[in-house]
SEPA-757409 format. One record per residue (C-alpha): residue number from 1; residue in one letter; x negated, y negated, z. Coordinates in pm, whole numbers, plus 50000, padded with zeros to 5 digits. Each point is the difference from the previous one (the first is absolute). Example, Ala and Ser with C-alpha at 12.3 -4.5 7.8 and 13.67 -1.06 7.14 Angstrom:
     k   r       X       Y       Z
     1   A   48770   50450   50780
     2   S   49863   49656   49934
END
This chain:
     k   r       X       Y       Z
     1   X   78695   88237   04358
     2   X   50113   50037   49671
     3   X   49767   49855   49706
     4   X   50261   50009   49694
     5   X   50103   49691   49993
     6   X   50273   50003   49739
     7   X   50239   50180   50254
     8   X   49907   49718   50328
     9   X   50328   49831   50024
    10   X   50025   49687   50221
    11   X   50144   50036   50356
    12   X   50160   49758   50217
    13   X   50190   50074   50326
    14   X   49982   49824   50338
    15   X   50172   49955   50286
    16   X   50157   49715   50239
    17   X   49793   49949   50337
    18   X   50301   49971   50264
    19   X   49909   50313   50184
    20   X   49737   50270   49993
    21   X   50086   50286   49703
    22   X   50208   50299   50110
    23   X   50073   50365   49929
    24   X   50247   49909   49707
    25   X   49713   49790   49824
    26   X   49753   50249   50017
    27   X   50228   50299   49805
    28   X   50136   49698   49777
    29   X   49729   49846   49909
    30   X   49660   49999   50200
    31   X   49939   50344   49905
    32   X   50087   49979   49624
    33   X   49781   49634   50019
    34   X   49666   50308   50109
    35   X   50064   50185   49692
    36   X   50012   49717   49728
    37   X   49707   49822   50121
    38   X   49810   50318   49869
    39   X   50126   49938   49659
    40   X   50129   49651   49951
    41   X   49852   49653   50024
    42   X   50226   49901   50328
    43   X   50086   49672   50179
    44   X   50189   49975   50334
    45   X   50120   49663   50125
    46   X   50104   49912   50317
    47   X   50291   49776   49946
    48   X   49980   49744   50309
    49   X   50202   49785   49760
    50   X   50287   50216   49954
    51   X   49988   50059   50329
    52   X   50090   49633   50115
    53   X   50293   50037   49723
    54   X   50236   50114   50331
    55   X   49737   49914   50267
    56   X   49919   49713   49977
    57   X   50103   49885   50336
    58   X   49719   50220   50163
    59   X   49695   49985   49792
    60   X   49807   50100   50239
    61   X   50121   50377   49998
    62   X   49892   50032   49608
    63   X   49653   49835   50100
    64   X   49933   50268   50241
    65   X   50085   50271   49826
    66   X   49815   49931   49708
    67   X   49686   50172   50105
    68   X   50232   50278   50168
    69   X   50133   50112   49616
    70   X   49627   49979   49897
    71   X   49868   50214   50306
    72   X   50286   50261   49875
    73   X   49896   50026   49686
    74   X   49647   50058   50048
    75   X   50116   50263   50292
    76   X   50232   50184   49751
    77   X   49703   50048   49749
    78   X   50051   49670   49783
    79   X   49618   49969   49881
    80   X   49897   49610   49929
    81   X   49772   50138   49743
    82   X   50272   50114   49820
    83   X   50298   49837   50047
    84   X   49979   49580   50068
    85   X   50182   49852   50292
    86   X   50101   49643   49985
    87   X   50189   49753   50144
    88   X   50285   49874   49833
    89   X   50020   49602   50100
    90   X   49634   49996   49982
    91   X   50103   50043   49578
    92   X   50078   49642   49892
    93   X   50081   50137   49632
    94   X   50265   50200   50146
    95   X   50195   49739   50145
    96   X   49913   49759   49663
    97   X   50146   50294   49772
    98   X   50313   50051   50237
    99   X   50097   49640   49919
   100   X   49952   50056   49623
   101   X   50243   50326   50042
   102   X   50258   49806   50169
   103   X   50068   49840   49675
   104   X   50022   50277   49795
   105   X   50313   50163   50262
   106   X   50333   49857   50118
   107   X   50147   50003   50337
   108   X   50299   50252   49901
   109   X   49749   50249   49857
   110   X   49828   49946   50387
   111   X   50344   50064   50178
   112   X   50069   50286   49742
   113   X   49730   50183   50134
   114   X   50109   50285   50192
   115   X   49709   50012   50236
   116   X   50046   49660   50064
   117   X   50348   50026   50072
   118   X   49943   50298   50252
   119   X   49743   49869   50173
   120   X   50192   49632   50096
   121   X   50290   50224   50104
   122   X   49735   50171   50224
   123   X   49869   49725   50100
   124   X   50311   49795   50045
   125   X   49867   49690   49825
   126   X   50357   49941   49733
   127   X   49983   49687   49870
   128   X   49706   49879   50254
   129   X   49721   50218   49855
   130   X   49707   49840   49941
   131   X   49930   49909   49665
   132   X   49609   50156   50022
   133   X   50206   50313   50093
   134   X   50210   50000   49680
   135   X   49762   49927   49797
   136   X   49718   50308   50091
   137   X   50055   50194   49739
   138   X   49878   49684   49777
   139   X   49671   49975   50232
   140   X   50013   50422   49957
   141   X   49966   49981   49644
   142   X   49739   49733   50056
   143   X   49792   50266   50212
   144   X   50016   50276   49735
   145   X   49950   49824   49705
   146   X   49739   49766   50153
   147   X   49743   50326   50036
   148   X   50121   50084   49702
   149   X   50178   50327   50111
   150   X   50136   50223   49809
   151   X   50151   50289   50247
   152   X   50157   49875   50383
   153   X   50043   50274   50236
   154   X   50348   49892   50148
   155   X   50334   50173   50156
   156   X   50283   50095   49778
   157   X   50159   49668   50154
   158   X   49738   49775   49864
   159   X   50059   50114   49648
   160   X   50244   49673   49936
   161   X   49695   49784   50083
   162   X   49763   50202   49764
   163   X   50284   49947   49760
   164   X   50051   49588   50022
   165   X   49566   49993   50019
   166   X   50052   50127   49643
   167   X   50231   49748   49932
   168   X   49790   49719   50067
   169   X   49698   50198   49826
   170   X   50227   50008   49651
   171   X   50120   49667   50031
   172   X   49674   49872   50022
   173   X   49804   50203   49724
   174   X   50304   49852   49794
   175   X   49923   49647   50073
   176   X   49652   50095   49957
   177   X   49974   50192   49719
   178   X   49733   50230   50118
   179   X   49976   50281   50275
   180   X   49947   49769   50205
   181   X   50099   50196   50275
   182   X   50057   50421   50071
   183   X   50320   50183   50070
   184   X   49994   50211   50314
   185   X   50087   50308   50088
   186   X   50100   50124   50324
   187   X   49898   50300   50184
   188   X   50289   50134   50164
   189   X   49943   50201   50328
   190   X   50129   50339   50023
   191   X   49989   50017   50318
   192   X   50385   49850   50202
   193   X   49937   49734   50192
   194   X   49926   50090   50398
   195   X   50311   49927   50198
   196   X   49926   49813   50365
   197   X   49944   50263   50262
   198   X   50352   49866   50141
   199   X   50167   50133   49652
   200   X   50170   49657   50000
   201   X   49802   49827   49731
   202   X   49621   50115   49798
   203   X   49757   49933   50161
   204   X   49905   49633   50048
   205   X   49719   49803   50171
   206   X   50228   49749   50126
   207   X   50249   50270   50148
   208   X   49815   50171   50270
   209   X   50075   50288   49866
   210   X   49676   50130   49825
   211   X   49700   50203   50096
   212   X   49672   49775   49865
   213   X   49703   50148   49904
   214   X   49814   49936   50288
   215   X   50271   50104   50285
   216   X   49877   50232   50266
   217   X   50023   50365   50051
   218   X   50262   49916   50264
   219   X   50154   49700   49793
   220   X   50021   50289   49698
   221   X   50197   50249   50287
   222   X   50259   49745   50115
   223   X   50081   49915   49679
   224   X   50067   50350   49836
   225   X   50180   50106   50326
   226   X   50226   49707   49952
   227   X   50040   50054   49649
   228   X   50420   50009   49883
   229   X   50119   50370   49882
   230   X   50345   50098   50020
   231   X   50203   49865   50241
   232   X   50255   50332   50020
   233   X   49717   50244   49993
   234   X   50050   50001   50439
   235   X   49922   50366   50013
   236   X   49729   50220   49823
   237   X   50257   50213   49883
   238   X   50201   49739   49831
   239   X   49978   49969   49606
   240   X   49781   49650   49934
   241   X   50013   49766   49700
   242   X   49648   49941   49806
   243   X   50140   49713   49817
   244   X   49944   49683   50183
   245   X   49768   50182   50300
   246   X   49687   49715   50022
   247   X   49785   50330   50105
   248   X   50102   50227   49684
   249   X   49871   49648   49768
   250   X   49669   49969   50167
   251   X   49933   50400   49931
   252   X   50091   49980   49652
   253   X   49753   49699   49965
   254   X   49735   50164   50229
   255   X   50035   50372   50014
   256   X   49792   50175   49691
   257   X   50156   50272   50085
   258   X   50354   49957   49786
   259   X   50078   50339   50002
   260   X   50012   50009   50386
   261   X   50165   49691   50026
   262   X   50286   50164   49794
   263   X   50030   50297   50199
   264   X   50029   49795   50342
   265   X   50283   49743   49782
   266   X   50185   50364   49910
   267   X   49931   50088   50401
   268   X   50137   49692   50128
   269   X   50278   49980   49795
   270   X   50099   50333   50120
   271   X   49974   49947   50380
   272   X   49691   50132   50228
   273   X   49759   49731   49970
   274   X   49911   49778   50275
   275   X   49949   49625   49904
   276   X   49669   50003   50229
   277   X   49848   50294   49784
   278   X   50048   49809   49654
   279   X   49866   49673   50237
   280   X   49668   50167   50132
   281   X   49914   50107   49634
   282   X   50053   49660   49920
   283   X   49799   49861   50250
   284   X   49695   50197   49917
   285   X   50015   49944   49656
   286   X   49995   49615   50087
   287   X   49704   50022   50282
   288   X   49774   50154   49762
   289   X   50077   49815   49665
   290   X   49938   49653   50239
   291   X   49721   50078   50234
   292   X   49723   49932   49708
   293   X   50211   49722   49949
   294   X   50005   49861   50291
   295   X   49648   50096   50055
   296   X   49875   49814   49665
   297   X   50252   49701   50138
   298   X   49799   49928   50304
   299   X   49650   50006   49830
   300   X   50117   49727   49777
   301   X   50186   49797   50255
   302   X   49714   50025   50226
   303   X   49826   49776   49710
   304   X   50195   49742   49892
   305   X   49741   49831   49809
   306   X   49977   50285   49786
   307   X   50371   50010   49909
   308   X   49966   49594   49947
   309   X   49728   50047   49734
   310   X   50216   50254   49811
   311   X   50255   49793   49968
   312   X   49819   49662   49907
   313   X   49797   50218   49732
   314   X   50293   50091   49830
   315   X   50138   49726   49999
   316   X   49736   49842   49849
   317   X   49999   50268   49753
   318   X   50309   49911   49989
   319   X   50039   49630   49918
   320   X   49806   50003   49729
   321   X   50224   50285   49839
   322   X   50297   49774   50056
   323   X   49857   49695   49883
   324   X   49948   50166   49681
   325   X   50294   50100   49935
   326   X   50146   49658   50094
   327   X   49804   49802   49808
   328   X   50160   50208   49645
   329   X   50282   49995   50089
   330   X   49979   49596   49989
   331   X   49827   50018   49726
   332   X   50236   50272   49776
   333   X   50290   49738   50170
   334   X   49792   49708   49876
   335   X   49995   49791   50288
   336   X   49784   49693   50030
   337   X   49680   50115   50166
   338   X   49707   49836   50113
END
């Protein structure tokens, strides 16, 4: 753990609970989430709140997987020592500091948000999308600056929201008059984001077309023998395209060995290589990154208790970080308090 404290930087990342965490999260985020905790001062929420933004006609399927994210993070190496778990609607502040940002943002800027506007194509919400929905990034920038973050790991897509969360941070230290409130800064992945194993879409929770941390050895073979590669590449001899081939993107996010993984792109360009052969190196590589996984995963779900009293510690922890940072911003804003 590192002692010099005038490099600790504030973390805060998190995840929705509709579904347990997948392949894609761990090389986008889970594993980067292991590293910082070393270094940084590092809060992960589980957003059950966000979560109900385009679910909330089953609530019940973010209730139960609440513990589920929790039991992944703990199996992936997420130490509650280091790194405090909490639960976002358990976070009154959060909610209180969201409806203070809503009136420092308009609707346009909302719709103007590319994110936004992706993701109610996606969803197929037009003009009936919820207006929780619309409005996330506002609760978003409520998250981060409620811990009082100062770097969000987040995907190249998410770097409009980071944007408008600095927004609303300006517009308030203006009213203010103080620093009220940090900037952000986001920490961009480098790693692509993991398409499905269908090559259709990346890889999703809500697609069925993942491979979660805890799938089986035989759950882990099915779905790499399944995985899309080129559709024209019929015989071993035929020349294959790299460039869109599901099994070539999980190599170059899971094979250390890049130099190899070069050499079989040059091969399979050229003809003689089997789709099978690139899909059994796969497969291994997969087994034995997930079997500790997996392994860890059961200990912890075999004790749910335990996983409870991680997450109501930090959020504990938690609330009274939040209500801090709630209570001056009322008071920079001077609002009537009593």
């Amino acid at each position: 753990m590192n002692t010099d404290n005038s490099n600790v930087r504030t973390i805060l990342t998190g995840d929705r609970p509709t579904g347990r965490l997948h392949l894609g999260h761990f090389v986008g985020s889970l594993k980067s989430r292991v590293q910082l905790q070393e270094k940084h001062r590092q809060f992960i929420l589980v957003a059950d709140m966000q979560a109900l933004t385009d679910n909330n006609g089953n609530p019940a399927k973010v209730r139960e997987n609440v513990l589920e994210v929790v039991t992944d993070y703990l199996a992936v190496g997420i130490d509650p020592q280091r790194t405090t778990i909490c639960l976002q609607s358990a976070l009154p502040a959060i909610s209180e500091l969201a409806m203070l940002y809503l009136n420092f943002t308009t609707v346009a800027r909302l719709e103007r948000n590319p994110t936004i506007r992706s993701e109610i194509v996606h969803r197929g919400f037009e003009r009936s999308v919820p207006a929780g929905f619309l409005c996330y990034p506002v609760s978003q920038a409520a998250d981060i600056t409620a811990f009082d973050a100062d770097l969000v790991p987040v995907g190249e897509d998410q770097a409009p929201l980071i944007e408008l969360a600095n927004e609303i941070v300006t517009r308030v230290n203006n009213q203010s008059g103080k620093s009220t409130l940090k900037n952000m800064e986001g920490l961009y992945s480098e790693t692509p984001r993991l398409p499905g194993v269908d090559g259709k879409s990346k890889m999703s929770k809500s697609s069925s077309n993942s491979i979660t941390l805890g799938s089986s050895p035989e759950e882990i073979r099915a779905a790499v023998r399944q995985m899309y590669t080129d559709p024209k590449h019929i015989r071993v001899s035929d020349p294959g395209t790299v460039e869109g081939n599901v099994v070539f993107s999980f190599l170059d996010a899971f094979d250390q060995d890049k130099n190899e993984v070069d050499a079989l792109k040059e091969h399979y360009r050229a003809g003689g290589l089997g789709d099978m052969v690139l899909k059994r190196r796969l497969e291994d590589l997969l087994q034995s990154l997930l079997e500790p996984i997996r392994e860890q995963r059961k200990r912890f779900a075999a004790d749910p208790e335990y996983v409870l009293s991680v997450l109501r510690t930090g959020t504990e922890k938690s609330r009274d970080v939040t209500s801090e940072t709630l209570c001056r911003v009322r008071k920079d804003l001077g609002h009537f308090i009593l």
